[in-house]
N, C-alpha and C positions, 0 to 999 in steps of 0.2 A: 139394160140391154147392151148386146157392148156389139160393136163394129161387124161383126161376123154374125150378127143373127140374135137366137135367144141364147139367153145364154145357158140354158137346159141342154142344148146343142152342144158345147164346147164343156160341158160336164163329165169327165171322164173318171166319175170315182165309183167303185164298184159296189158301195153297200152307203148307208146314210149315215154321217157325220151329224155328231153331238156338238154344241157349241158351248165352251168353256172358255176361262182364263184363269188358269191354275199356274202359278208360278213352278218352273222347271230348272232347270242344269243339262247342258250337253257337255257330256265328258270325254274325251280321248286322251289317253295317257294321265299324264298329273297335271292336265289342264280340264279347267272348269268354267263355262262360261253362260252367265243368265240368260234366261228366254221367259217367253209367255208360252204356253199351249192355248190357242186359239179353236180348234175345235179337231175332234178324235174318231175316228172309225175303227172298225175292226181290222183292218188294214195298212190305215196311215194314219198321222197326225201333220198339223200346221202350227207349225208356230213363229212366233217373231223373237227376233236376238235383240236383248236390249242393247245393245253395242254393234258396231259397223263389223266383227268379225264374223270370217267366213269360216262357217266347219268345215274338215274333209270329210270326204264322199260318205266313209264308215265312223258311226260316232257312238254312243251311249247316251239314251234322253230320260234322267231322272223325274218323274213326275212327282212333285212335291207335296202333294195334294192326296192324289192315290195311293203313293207307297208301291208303284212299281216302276220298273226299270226297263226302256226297249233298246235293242239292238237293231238298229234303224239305217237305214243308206237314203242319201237326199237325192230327191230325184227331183225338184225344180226348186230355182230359187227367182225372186222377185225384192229387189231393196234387201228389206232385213227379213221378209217372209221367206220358211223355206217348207219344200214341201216335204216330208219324210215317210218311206215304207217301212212296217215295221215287220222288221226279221224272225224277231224274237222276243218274248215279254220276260222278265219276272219277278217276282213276288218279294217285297224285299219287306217285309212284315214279318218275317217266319225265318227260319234258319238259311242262310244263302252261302253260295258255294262260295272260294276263295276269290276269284275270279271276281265277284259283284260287292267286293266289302268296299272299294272308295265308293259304290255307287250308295252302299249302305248306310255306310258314317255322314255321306253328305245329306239321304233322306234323314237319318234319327236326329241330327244336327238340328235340321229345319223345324221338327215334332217339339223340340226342347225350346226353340224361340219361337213356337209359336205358344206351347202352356207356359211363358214366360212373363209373356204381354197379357 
């Protein structure tokens, strides 16, 4: 319960979150930086940045796990938790537009070390 009541109360997410930890990548430009995806809605995701950096507002969040790619704006941050709404999804399994090939090479990257191990 936290300070303000239940915490059902200060709940403000519109549909119900899955809870995961699927290792990800937030991309902007030719920078690429580790997270965790902590858990997922149709809407937004949470995750945590292994590292103390901060994304900007507009980023790209590779889910390594799923094989797709959101176009995301962070709408709360906490420590290294941040919160993210998701703009845009896609499929990066299938043929992708030019636009989503770093996001592509970094998911295939990760498929290759993981039938590696």
């Amino acid at each position: 319960m936290s300070k303000f009541g239940s915490d059902a109360a200060l709940d403000r997410r519109i549909g119900p979150r899955t809870a995961m930890q699927h290792p990800a990548k937030v991309l902007c430009g030719a920078f690429a930086w580790d997270c965790v995806v902590r858990d997922q809605s149709e809407t937004g995701l949470r995750i945590q940045m292994l590292s103390s950096t901060i994304p900007p507002t507009s980023v790209q969040l590779v889910n390594l796990v799923s094989g797709y790619a959101h176009d995301v704006k962070v709408v709360w941050q906490k420590d290294r938790e941040f919160g993210l709404k998701i703009l845009r999804s896609h499929d990066l399994r299938g043929l992708a537009p030019a636009a989503l090939q770093m996001a592509k090479r970094i998911w295939q990257a990760s498929q290759r070390n993981i039938s590696a191990s």
